[in-house]
PyMOL Python script that loads the backbone (N, CA, C, O; Angstrom):
from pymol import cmd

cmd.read_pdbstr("""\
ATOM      1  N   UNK A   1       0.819  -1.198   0.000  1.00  0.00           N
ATOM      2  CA  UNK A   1       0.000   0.000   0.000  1.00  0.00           C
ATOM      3  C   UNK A   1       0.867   1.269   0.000  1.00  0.00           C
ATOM      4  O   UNK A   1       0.403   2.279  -0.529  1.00  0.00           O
ATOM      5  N   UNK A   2       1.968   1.292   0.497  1.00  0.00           N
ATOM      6  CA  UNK A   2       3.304   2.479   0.496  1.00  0.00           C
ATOM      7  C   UNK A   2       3.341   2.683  -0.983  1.00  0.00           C
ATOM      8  O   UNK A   2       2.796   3.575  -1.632  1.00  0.00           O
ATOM      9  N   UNK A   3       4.084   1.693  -1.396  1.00  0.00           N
ATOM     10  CA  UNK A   3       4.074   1.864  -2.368  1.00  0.00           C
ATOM     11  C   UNK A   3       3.282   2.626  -3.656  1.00  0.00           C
ATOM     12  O   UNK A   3       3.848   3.300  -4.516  1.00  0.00           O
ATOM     13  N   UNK A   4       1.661   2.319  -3.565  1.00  0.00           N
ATOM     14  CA  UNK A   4       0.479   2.623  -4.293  1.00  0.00           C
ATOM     15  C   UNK A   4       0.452   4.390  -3.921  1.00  0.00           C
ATOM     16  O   UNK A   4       0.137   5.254  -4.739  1.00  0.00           O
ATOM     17  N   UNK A   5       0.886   4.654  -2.411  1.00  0.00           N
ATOM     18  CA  UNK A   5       0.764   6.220  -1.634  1.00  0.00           C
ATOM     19  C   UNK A   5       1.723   6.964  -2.602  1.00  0.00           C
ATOM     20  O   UNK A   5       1.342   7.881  -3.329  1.00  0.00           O
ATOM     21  N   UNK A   6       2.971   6.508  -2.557  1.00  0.00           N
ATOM     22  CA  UNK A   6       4.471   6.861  -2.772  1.00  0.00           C
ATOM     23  C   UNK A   6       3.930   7.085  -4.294  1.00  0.00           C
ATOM     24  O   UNK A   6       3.546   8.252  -4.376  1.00  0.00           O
ATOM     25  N   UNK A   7       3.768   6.431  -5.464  1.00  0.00           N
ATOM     26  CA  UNK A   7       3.072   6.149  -6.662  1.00  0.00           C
ATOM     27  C   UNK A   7       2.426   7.421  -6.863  1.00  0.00           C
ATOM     28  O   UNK A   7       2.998   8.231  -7.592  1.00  0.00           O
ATOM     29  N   UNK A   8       1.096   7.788  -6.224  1.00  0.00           N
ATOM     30  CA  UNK A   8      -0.116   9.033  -6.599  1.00  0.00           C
ATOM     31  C   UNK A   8       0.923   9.764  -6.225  1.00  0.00           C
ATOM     32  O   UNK A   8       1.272  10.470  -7.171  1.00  0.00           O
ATOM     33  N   UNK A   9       1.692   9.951  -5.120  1.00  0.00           N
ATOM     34  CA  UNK A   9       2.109  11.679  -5.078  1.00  0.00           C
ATOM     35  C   UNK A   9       3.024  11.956  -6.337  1.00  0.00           C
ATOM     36  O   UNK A   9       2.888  13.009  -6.960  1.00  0.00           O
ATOM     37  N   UNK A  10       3.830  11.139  -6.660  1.00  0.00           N
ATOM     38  CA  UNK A  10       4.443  10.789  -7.539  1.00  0.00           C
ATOM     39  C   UNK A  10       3.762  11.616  -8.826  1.00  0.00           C
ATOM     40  O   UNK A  10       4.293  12.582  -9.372  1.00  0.00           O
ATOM     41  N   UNK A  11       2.661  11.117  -9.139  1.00  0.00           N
ATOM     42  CA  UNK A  11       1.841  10.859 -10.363  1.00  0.00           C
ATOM     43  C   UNK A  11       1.299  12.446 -10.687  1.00  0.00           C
ATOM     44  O   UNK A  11       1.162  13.005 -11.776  1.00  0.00           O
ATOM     45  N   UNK A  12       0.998  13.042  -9.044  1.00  0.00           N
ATOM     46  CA  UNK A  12       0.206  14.254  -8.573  1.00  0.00           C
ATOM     47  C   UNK A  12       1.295  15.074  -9.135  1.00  0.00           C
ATOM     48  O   UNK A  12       1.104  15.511 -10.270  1.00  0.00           O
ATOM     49  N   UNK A  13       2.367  15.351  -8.563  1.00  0.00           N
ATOM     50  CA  UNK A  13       3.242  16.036  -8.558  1.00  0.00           C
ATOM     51  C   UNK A  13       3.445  16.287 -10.091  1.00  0.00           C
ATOM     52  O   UNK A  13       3.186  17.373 -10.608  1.00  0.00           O
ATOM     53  N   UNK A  14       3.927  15.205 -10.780  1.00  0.00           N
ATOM     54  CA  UNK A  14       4.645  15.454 -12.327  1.00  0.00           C
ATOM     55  C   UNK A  14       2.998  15.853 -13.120  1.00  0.00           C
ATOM     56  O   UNK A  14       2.990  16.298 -14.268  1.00  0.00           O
ATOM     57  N   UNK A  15       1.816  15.649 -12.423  1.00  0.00           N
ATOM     58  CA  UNK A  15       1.056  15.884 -13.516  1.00  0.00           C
ATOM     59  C   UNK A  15       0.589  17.427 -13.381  1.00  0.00           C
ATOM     60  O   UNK A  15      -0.002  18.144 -14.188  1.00  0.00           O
ATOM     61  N   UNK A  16       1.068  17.685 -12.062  1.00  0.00           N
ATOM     62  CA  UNK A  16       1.261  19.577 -11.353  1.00  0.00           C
ATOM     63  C   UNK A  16       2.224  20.310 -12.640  1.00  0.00           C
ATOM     64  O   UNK A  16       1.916  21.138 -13.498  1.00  0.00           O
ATOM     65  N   UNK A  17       3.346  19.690 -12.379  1.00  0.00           N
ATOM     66  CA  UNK A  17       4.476  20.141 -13.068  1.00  0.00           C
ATOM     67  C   UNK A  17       4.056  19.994 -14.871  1.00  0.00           C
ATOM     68  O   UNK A  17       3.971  21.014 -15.555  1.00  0.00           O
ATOM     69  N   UNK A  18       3.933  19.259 -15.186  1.00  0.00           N
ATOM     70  CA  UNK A  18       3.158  18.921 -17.191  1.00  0.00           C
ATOM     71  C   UNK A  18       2.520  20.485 -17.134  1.00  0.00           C
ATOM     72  O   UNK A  18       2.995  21.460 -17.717  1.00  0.00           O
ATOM     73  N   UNK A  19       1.216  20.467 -16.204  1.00  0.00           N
ATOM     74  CA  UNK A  19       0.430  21.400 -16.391  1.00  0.00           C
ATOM     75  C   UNK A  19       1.212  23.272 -16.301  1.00  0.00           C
ATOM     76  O   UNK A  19       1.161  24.159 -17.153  1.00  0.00           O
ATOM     77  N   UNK A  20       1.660  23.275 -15.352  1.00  0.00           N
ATOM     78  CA  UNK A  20       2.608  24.215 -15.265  1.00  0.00           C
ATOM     79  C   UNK A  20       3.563  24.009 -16.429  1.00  0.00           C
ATOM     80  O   UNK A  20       3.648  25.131 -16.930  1.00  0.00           O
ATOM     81  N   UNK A  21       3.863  23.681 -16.705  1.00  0.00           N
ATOM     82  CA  UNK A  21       5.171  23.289 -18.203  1.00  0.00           C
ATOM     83  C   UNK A  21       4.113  23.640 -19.770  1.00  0.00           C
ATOM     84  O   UNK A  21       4.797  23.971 -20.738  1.00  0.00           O
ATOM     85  N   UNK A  22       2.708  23.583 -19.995  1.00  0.00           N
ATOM     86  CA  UNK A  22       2.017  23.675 -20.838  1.00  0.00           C
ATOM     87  C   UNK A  22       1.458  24.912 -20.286  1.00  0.00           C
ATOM     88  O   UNK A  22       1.056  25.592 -21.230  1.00  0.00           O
ATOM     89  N   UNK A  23       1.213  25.634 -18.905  1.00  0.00           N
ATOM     90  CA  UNK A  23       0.885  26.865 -18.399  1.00  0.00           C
ATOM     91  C   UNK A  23       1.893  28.059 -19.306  1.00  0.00           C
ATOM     92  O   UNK A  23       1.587  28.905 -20.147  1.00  0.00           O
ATOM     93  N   UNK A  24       3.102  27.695 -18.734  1.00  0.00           N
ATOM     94  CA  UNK A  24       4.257  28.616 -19.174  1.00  0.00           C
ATOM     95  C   UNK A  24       4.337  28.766 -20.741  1.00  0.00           C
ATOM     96  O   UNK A  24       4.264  29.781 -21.434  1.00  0.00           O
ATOM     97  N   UNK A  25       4.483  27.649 -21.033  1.00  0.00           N
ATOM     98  CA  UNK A  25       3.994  27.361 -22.899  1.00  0.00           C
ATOM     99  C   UNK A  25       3.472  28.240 -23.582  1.00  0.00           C
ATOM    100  O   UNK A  25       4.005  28.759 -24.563  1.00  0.00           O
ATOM    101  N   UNK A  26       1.934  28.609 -22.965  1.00  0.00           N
ATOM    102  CA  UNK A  26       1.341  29.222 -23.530  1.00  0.00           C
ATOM    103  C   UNK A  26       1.681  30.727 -23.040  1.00  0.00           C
ATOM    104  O   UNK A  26       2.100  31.383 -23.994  1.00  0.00           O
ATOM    105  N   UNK A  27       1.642  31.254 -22.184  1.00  0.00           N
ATOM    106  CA  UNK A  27       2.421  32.155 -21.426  1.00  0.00           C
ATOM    107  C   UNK A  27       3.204  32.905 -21.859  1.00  0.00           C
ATOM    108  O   UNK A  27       2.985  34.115 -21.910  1.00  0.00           O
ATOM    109  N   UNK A  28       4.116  32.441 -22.200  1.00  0.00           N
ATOM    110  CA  UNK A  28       5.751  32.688 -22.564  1.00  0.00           C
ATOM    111  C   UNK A  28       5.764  32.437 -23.965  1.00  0.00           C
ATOM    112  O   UNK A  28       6.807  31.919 -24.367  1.00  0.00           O
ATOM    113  N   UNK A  29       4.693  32.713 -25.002  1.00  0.00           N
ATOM    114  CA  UNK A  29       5.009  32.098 -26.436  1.00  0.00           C
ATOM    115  C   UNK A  29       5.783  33.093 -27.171  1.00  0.00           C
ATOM    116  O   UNK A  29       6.582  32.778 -28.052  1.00  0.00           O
ATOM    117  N   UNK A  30       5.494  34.572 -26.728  1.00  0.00           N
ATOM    118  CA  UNK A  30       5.826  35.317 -27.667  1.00  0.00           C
ATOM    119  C   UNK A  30       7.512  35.004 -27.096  1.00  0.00           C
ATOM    120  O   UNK A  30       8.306  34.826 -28.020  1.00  0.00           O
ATOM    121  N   UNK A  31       7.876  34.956 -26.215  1.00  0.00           N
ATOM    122  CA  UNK A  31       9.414  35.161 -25.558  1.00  0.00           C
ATOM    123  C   UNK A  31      10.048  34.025 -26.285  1.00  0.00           C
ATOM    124  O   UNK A  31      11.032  34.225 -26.997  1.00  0.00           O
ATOM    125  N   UNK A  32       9.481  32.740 -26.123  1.00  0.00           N
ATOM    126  CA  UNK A  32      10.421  31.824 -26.720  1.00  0.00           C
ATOM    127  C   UNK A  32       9.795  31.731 -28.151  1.00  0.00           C
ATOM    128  O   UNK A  32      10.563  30.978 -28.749  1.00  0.00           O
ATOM    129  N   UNK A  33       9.195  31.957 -28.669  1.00  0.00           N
ATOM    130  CA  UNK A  33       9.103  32.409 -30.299  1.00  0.00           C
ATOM    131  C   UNK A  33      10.449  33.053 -30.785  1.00  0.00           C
ATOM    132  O   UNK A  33      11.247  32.521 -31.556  1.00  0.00           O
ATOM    133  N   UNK A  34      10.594  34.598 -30.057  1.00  0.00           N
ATOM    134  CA  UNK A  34      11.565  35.430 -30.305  1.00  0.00           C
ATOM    135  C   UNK A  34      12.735  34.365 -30.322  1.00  0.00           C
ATOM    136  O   UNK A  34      13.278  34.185 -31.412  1.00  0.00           O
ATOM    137  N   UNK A  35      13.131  33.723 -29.359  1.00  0.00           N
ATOM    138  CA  UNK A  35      14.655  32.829 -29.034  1.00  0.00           C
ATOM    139  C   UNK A  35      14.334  32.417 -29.986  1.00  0.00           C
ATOM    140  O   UNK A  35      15.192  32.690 -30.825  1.00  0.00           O
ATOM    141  N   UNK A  36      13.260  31.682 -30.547  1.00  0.00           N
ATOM    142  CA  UNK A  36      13.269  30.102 -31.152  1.00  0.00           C
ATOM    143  C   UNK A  36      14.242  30.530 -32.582  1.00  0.00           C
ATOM    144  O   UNK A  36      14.939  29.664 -33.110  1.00  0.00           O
ATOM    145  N   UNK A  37      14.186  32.194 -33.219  1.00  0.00           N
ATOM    146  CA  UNK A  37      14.234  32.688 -34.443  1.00  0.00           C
ATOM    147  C   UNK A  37      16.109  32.925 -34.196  1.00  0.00           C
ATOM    148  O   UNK A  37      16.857  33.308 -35.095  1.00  0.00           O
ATOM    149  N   UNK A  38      16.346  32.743 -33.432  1.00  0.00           N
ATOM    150  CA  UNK A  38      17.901  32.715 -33.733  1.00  0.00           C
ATOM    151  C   UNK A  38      18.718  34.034 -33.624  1.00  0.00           C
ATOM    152  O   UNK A  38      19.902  34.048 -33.960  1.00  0.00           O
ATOM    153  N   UNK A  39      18.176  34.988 -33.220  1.00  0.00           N
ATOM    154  CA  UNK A  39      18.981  36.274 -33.597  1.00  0.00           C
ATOM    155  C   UNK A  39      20.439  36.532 -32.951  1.00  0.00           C
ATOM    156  O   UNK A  39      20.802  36.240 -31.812  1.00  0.00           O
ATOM    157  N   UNK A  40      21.140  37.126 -33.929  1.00  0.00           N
ATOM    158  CA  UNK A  40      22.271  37.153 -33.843  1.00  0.00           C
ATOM    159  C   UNK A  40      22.814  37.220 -32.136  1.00  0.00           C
ATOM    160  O   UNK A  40      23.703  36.492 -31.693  1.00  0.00           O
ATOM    161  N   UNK A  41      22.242  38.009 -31.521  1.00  0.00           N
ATOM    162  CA  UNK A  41      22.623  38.552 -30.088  1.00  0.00           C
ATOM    163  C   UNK A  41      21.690  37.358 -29.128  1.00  0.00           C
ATOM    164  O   UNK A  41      21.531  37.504 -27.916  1.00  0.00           O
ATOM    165  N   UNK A  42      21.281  36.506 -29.694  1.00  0.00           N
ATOM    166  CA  UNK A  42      20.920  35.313 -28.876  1.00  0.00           C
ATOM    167  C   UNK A  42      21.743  34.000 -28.505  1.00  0.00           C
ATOM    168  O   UNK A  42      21.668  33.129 -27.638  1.00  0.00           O
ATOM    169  N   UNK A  43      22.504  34.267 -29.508  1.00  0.00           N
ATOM    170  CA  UNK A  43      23.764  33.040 -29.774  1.00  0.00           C
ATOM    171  C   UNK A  43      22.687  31.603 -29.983  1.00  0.00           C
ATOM    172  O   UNK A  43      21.862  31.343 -30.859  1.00  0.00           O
ATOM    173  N   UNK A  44      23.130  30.849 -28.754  1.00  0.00           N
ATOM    174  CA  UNK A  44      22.408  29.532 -28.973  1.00  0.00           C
ATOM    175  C   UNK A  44      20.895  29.174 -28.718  1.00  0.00           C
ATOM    176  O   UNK A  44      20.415  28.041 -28.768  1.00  0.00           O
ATOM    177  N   UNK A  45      20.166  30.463 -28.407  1.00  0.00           N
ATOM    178  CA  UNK A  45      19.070  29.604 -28.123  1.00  0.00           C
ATOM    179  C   UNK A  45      18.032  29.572 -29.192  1.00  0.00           C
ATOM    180  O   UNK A  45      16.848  29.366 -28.928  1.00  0.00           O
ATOM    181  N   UNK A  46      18.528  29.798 -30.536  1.00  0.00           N
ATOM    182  CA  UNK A  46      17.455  29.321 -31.778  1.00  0.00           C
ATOM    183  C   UNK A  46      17.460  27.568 -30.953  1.00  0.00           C
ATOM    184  O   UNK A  46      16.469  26.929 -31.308  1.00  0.00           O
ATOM    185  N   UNK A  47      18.384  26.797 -29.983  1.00  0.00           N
ATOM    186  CA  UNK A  47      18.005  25.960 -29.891  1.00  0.00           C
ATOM    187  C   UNK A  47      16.454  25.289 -28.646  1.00  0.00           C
ATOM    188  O   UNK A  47      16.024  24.229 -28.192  1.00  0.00           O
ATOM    189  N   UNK A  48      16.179  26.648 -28.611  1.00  0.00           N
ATOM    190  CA  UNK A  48      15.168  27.051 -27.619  1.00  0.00           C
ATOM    191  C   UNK A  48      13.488  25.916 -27.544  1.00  0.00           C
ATOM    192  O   UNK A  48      12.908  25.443 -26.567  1.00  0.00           O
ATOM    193  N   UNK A  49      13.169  25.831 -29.055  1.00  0.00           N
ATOM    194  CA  UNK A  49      12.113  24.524 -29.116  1.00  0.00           C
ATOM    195  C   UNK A  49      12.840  23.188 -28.830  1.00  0.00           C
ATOM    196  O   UNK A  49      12.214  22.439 -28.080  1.00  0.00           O
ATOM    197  N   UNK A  50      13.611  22.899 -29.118  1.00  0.00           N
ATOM    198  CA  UNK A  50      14.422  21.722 -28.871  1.00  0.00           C
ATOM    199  C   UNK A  50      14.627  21.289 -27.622  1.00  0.00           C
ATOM    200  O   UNK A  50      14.763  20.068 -27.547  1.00  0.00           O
ATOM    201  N   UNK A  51      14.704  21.956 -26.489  1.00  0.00           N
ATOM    202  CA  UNK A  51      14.974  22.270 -25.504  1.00  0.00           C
ATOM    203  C   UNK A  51      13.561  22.051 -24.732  1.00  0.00           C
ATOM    204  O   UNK A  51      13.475  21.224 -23.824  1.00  0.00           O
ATOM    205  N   UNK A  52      12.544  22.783 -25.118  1.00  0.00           N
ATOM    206  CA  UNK A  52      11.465  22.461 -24.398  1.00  0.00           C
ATOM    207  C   UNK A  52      10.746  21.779 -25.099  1.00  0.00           C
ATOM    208  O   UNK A  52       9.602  22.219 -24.982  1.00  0.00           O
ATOM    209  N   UNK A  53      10.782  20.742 -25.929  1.00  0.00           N
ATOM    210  CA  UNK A  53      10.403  19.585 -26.362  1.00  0.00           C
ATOM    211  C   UNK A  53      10.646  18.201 -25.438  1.00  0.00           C
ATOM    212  O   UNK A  53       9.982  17.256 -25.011  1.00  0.00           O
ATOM    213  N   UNK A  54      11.799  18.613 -25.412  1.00  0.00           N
ATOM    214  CA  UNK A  54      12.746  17.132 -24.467  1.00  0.00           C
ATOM    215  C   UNK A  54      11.936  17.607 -22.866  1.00  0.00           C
ATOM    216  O   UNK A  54      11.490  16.844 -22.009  1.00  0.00           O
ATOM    217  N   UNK A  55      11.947  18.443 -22.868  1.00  0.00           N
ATOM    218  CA  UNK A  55      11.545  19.058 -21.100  1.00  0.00           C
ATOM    219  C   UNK A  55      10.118  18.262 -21.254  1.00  0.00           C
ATOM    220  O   UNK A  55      10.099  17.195 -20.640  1.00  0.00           O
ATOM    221  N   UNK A  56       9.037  18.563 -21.898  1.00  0.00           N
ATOM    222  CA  UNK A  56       8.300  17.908 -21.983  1.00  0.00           C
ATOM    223  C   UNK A  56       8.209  16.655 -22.390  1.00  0.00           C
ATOM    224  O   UNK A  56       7.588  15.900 -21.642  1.00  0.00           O
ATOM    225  N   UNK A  57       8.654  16.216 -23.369  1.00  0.00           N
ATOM    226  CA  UNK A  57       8.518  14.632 -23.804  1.00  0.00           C
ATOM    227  C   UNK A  57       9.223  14.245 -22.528  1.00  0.00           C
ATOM    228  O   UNK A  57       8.517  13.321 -22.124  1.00  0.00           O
ATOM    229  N   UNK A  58      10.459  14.444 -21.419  1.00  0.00           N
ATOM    230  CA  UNK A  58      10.645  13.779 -19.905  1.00  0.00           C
ATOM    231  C   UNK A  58       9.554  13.700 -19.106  1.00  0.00           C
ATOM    232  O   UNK A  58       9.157  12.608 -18.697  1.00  0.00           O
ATOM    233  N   UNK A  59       8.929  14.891 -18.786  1.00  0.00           N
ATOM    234  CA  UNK A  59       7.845  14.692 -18.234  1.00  0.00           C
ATOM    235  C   UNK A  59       6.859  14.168 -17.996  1.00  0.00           C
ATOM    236  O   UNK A  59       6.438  13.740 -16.922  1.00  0.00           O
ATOM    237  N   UNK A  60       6.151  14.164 -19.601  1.00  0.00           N
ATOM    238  CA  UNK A  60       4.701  14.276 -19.535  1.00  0.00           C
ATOM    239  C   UNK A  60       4.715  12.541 -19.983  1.00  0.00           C
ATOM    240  O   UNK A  60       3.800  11.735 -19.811  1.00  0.00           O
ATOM    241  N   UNK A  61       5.833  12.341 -20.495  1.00  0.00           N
ATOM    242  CA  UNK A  61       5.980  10.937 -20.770  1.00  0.00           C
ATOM    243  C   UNK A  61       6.068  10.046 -18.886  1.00  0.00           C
ATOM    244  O   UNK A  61       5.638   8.929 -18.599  1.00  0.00           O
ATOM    245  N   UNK A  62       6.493  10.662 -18.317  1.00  0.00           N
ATOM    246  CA  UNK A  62       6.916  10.190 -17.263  1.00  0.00           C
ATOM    247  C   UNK A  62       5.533   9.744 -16.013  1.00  0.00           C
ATOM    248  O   UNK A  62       5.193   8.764 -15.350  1.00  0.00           O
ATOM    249  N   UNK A  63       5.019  11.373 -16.281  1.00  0.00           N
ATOM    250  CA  UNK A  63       3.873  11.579 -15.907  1.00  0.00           C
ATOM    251  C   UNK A  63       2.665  10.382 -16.434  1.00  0.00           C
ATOM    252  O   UNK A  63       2.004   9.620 -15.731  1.00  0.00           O
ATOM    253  N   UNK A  64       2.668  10.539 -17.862  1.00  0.00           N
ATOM    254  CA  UNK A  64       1.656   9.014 -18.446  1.00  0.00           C
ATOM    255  C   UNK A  64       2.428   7.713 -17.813  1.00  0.00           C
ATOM    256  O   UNK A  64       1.672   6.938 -17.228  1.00  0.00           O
ATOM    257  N   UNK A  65       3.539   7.424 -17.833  1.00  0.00           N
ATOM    258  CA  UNK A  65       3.668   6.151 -17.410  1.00  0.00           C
ATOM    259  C   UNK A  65       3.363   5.899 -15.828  1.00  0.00           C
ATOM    260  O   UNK A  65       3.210   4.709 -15.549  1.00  0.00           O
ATOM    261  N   UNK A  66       3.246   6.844 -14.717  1.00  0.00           N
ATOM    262  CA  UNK A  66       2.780   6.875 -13.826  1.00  0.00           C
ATOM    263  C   UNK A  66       1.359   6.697 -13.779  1.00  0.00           C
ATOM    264  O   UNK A  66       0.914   5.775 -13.094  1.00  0.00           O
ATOM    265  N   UNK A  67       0.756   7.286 -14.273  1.00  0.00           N
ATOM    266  CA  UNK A  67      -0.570   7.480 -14.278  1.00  0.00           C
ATOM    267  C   UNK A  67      -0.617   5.952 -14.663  1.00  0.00           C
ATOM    268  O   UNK A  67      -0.308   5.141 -13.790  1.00  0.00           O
ATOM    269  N   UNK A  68      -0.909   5.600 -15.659  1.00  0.00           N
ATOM    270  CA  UNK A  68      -1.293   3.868 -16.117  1.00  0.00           C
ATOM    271  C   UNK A  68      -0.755   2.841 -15.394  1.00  0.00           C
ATOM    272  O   UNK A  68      -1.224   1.707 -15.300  1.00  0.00           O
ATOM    273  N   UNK A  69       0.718   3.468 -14.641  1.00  0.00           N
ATOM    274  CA  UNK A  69       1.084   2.040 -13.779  1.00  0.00           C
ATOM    275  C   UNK A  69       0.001   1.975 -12.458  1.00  0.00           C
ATOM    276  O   UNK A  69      -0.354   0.911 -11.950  1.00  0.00           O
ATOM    277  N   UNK A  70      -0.522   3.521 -11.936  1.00  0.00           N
ATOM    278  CA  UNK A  70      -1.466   3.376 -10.324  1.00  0.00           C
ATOM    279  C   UNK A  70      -2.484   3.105 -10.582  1.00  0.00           C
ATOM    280  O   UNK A  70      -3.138   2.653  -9.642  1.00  0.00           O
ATOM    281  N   UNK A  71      -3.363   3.238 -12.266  1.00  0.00           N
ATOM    282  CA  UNK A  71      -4.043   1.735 -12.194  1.00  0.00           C
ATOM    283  C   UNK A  71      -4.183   0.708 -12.686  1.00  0.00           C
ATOM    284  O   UNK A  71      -5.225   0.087 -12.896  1.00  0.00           O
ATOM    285  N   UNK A  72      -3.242   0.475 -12.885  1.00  0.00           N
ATOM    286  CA  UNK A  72      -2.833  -0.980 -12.860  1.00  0.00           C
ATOM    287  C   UNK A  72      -2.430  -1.782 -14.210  1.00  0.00           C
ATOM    288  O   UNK A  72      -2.316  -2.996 -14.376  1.00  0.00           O
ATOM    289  N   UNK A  73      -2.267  -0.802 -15.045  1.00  0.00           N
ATOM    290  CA  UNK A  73      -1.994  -1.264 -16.805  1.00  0.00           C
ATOM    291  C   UNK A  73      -0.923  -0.556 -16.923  1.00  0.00           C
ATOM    292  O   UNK A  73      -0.620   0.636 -16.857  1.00  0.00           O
ATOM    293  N   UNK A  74      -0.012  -2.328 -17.262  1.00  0.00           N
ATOM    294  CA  UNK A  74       1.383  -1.442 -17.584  1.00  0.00           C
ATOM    295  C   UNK A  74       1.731  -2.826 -19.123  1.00  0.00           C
ATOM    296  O   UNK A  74       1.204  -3.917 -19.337  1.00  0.00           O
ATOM    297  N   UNK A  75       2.744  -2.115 -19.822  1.00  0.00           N
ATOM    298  CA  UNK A  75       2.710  -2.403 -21.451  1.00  0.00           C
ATOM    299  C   UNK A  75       3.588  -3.690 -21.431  1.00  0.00           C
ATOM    300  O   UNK A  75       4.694  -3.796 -20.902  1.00  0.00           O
ATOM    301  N   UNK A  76       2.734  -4.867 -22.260  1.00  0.00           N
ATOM    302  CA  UNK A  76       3.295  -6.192 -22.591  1.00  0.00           C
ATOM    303  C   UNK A  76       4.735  -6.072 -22.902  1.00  0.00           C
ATOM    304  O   UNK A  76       5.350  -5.510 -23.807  1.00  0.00           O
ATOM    305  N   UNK A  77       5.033  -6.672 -22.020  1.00  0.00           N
ATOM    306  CA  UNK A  77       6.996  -7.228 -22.125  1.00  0.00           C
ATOM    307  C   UNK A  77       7.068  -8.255 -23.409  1.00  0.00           C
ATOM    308  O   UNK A  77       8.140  -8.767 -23.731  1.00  0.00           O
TER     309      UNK A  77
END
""", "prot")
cmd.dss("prot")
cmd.show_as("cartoon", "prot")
cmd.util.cbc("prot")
cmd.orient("prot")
């Protein structure tokens, strides 16, 4: 049963954080638009979508595999 506790906060938490991560997203579009375009005095962060792609695909991926393991469907070995 620890385990199953330990699991939801788990699950709670990263699915807090996804939402906040898709909050800011929308939020912040015009700012990381601007980065995403490369300008000279930005140096590296035209690599700016790239960056919050992976931030999300860790997450929200992380977040779904939580979610389906607390109830109880997890993917044929």
């Amino acid at each position: 049963m620890e385990k199953k506790k330990k699991l939801l906060i788990e699950t709670v938490v990263l699915g807090i954080v996804s939402a906040g991560l898709y909050f800011s997203l929308y939020y912040f579009e015009d700012t990381i638009m601007m980065w995403s375009k490369g300008y000279k005095e930005s140096g590296w962060l035209f690599l700016t979508p790239l960056v919050v792609a992976f931030i999300f695909s860790a997450v929200h991926g992380t977040f779904t595999s939580h979610f389906w393991e607390f109830f109880g469907i997890k993917a044929k070995k």
